[in-house]
N, C-alpha and C positions, 0 to 999 in steps of 0.2 A: 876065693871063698870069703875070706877076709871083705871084700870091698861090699861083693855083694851082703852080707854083714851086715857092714856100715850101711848100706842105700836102702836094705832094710828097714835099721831103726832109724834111719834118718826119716824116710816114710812116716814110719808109723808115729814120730815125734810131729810131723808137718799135719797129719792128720790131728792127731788129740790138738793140736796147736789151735788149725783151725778151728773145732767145733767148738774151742774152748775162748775161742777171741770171740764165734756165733753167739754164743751160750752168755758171755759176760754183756755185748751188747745188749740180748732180748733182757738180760737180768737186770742190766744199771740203764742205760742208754736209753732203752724202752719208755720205762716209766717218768723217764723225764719231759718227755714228751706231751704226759698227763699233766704236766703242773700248771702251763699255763689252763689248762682247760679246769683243774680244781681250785688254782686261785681264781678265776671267773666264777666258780660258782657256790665256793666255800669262801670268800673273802680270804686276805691271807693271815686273820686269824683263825680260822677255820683250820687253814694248811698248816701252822704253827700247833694249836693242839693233837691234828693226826700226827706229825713230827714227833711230839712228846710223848706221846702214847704209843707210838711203835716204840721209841727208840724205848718206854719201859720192857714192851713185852719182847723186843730183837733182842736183849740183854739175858734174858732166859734162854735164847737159844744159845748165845754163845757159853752160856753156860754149860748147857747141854752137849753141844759142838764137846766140848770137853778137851780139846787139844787133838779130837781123832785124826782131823782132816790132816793131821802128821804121823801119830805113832799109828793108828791103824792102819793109814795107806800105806804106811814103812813096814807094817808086817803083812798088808793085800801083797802089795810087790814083791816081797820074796818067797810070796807063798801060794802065786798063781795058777800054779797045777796041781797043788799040795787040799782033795777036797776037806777032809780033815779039819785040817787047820782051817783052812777058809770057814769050815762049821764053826767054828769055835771060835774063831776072830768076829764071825758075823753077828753069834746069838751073845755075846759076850758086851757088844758094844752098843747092840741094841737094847740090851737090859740094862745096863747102867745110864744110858739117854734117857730110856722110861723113868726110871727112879728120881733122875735128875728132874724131870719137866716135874715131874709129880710130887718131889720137893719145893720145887720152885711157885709152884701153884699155892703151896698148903703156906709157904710163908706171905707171897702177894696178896690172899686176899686179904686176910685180917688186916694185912699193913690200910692197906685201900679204905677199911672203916675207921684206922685210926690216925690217917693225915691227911687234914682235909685238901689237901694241894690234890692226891689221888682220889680221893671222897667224890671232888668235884664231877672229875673227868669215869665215874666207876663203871658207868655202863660202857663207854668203848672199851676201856680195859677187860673185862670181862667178855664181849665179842671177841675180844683178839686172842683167844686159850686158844683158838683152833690151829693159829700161826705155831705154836708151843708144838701140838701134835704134830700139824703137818710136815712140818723140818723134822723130827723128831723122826719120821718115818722114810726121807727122804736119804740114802746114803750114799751122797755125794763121793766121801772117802771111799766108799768100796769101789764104786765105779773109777776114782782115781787111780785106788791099786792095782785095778785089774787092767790099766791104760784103755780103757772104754769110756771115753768121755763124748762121745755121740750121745750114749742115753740122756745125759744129762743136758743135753744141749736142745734133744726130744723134748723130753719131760716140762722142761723150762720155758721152752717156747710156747708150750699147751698153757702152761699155768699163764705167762704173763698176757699173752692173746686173750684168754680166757678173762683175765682179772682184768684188762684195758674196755675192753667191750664192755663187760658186766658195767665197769663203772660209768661207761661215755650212756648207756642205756637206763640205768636205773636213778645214777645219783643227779640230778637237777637242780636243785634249791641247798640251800647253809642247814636245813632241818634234814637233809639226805646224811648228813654226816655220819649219823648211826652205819647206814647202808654200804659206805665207804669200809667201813671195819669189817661188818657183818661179811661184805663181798671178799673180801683179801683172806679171811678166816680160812671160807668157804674153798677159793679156790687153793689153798697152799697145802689145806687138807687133802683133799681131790685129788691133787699131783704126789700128794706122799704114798699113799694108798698105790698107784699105780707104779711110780718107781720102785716103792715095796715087793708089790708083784712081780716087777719087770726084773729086780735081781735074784728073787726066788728063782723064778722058775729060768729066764735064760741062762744062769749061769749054776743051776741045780743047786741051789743052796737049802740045808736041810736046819731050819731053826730049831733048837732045843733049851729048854731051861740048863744053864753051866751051872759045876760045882761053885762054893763060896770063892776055893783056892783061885781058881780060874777067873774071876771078878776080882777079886783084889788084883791077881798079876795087872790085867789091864788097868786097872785103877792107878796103880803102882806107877806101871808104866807110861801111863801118858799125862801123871802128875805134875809136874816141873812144865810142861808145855800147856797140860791146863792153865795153872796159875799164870804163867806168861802171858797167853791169850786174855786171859780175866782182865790182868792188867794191861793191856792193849785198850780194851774196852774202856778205861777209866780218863780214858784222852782219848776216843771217840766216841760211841754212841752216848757215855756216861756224862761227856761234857754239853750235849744237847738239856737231859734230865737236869744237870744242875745249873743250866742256865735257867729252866724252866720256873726253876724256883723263885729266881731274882729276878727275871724280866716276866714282861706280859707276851702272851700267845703271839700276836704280833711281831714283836721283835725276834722272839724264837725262828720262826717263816721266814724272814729274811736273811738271819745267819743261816737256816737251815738249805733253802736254796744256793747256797754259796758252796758249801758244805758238800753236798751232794753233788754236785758239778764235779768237787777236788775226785771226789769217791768215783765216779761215773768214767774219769778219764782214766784216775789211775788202777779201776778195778778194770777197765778195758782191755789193759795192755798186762794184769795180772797172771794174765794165761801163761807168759812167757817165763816166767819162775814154776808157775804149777803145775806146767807140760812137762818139764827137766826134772822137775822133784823125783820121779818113782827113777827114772832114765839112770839118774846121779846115785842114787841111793846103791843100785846094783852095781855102778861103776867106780863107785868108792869100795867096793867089796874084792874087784878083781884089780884096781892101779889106783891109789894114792893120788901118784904125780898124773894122771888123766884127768883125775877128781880136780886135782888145782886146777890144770891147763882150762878143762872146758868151763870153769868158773868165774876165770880172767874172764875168756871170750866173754859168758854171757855179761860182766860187770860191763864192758865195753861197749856193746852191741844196748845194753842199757842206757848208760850215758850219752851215746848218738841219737838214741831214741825220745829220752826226755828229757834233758837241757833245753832243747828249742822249743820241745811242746809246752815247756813253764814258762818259757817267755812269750810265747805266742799267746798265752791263756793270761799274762799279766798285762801284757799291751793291750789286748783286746776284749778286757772284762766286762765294759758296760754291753758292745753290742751281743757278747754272749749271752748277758741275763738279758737282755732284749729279745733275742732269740727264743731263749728255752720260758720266760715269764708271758712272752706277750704282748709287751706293751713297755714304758718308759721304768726303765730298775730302779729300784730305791739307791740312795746314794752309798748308804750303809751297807746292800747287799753288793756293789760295786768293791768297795773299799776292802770290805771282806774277801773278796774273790782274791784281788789284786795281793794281798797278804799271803793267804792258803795255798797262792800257784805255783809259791817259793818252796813247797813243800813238793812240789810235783817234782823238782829234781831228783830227791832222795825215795822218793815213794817206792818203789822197786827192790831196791837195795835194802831194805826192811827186811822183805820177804825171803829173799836171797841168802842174807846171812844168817835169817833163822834156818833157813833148810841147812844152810853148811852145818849149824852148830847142833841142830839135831840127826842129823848124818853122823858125824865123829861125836855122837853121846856127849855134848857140853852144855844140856840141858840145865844140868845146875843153873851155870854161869848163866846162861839166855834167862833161868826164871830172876836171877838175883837182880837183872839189870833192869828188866819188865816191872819188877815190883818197887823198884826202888824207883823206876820215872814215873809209877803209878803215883807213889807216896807223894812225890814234887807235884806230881800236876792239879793231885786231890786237895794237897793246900793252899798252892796258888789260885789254882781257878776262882774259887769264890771270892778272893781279895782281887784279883785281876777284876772281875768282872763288877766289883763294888766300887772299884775308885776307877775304871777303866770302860766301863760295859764290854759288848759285845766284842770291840776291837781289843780289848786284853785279851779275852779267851783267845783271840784267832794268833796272835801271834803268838801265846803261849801255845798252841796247836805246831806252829811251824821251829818253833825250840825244842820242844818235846821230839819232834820225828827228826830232827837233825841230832838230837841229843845222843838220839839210841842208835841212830846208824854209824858215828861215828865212835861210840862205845863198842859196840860188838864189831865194827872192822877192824878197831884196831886190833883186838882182843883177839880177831880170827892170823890178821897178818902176824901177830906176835906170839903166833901157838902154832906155827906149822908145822913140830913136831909131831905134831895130833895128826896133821895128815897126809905125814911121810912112813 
């Protein structure tokens, strides 16, 4: 009984695995695909202010994200047959996302008429609200808690299919640039509306307005993992924004292509910590010492996996931006690669340790150390990048994610009290 059991969920982990290595390809890998064809026809300053101007309005979202894709899918997964609670985890986290975009809006725009760096850029920014809603609508975390990650693999494929086409069809000339935003709006909307739909009704979820009490617990609860997350963001997407400020469109484009390459590989292979997450969560409920054992293995099964893809990806930097640009790399977006690939060791193990640490509740701890590399990187970056340019920021990028994996491993090895 036992074994069959285990072959079970080993199953059902090889499945979410897959769709979810499907899902990160069409998500990251996909649109990489588009750059050489938008630096052809957007120049790469063109690609450099789309860069800027998502990375403002993607910063809303993770605002929004709120830490769910942890404490709600930590309460989807233990509350899979529970319809109840599922009403209440669902309409609870979607009302606070609303509030969130909807705060988020009412402070961006004024900002937008009063600095002119965003003044410039207003009408993309303003096409891009639709990104706001349509993430907003999409609940990746429920479909995580419920270990159904096919939908999401669905849904994402429509969107990026859909959002590739539109573009290779509609945008042609540097003045399509509007059209690029308007198109990405368009389709992210589109797809939330429907994954909305699709966990309504396949999985009978009955939305309601929650009491306050009910909003605050959630608040409450996935608070320390928000702020974590936020400051996550303050060393990546945030570090785009405030190069934005110091350099020109241009220069942005080519760290930004660097950049996304790092994101592209390591968001690839991301499935492999967020397949385990709901798995681990339940198995730290029934064995402790299970919880460690199968945590080694994945650390392991890790480091076989990306050790040699950081060095494969630092030896061979130029002909990948060759590859994925088109045509001969700038030296800068070269040099940058070859820097960021050193971060592809550790990339993993980020993830990993925050699942441990919000599994055994060490959320404090996880938010203190997030805010605190947030604080280091928000000071240096701008001094890096004034007597350094672009090549400060990036090695400050590859400090910053060794900083923090090496912080919260020690801190997990030297607490295992917590999870015995």
């Amino acid at each position: 009984m036992k074994n069959n059991k285990e072959q079970s969920t080993l199953k059902r982990l090889s499945e979410n695995f897959i769709s979810l290595v499907i899902l990160q390809f069409i998500n990251i890998v996909l649109p990489l695909l588009l750059i050489p064809y938008l630096i052809r026809v957007l120049g790469i300053e063109g690609f450099g202010i789309y860069s800027f101007v998502l990375a403002i309005v993607l910063y809303g979202v993770k605002l929004s994200d709120y830490g769910f894709s942890l404490s709600a899918t930590y309460h989807i997964s233990l509350n899979q047959n529970n319809k109840p609670k599922k009403d209440e985890v669902f309409s609870s986290v979607l009302t606070i996302k609303l509030l969130i975009v909807i705060a988020y809006i009412t402070l961006l725009t004024p900002l937008v008429f009063l600095v002119d760096k965003l003044f410039f850029y207003k009408e993309y920014i303003f096409l891009s609200y639709g990104v706001l809603f349509g993430y907003l609508m999409f609940p990746v975390w429920f479909f995580q808690g419920m270990e159904k990650m096919k939908y999401i693999m669905y849904l994402n494929s429509f969107l990026k299919f859909f959002f590739i086409i539109s573009v290779f069809i509609f945008v042609k000339e540097s003045s399509d640039l509007y059209l690029l935003f308007l198109l990405n709006s368009i389709a992210i909307f589109i797809t939330g509306v429907m994954a909305l739909y699709v966990a309504i009704t396949k999985f009978d979820i009955d939305f309601s307005w929650q009491p306050l009490s009910k909003i605050y617990f959630y608040l409450k609860d996935g608070w320390y993992i928000f702020t974590s997350k936020i400051a996550v963001e303050f060393y990546t997407t945030v570090n785009i924004i405030i190069l934005g400020f110091f350099v020109s469109p241009t220069v942005v484009g080519y760290y930004a292509i660097a950049e996304k390459i790092i994101h592209a590989i390591g968001g690839l292979l991301n499935p492999l910590t967020r397949t385990v997450y709901p798995y681990l969560v339940n198995l730290y409920q029934d064995s402790s010492d299970s919880f460690i054992t199968r945590n080694k293995q994945l650390a392991l099964v890790i480091f076989i996996i990306m050790f040699p893809i950081s060095l494969i990806v630092m030896f061979f930097a130029e002909p990948i931006l060759s590859i994925i640009t088109g045509g001969v790399p700038a030296e800068l977006s070269v040099k940058a690669l070859e820097v960021l690939s050193l971060a592809l060791m550790v990339y993993l193990y980020g993830s990993q340790f925050t699942n441990i640490l919000v599994t055994i509740k060490e959320t404090k701890f996880l938010n203190k150390v997030l805010l605190s590399t947030a604080l280091i990187n928000t000071i240096l970056a701008p001094i890096l990048i004034y007597f350094y340019g672009v090549i400060g920021l990036v090695w400050l990028n590859v400090f910053i994610v060794f900083f923090m994996v090496i912080i919260k491993g020690h801190y997990i090895i030297n607490f295992k009290e917590k999870l015995q």
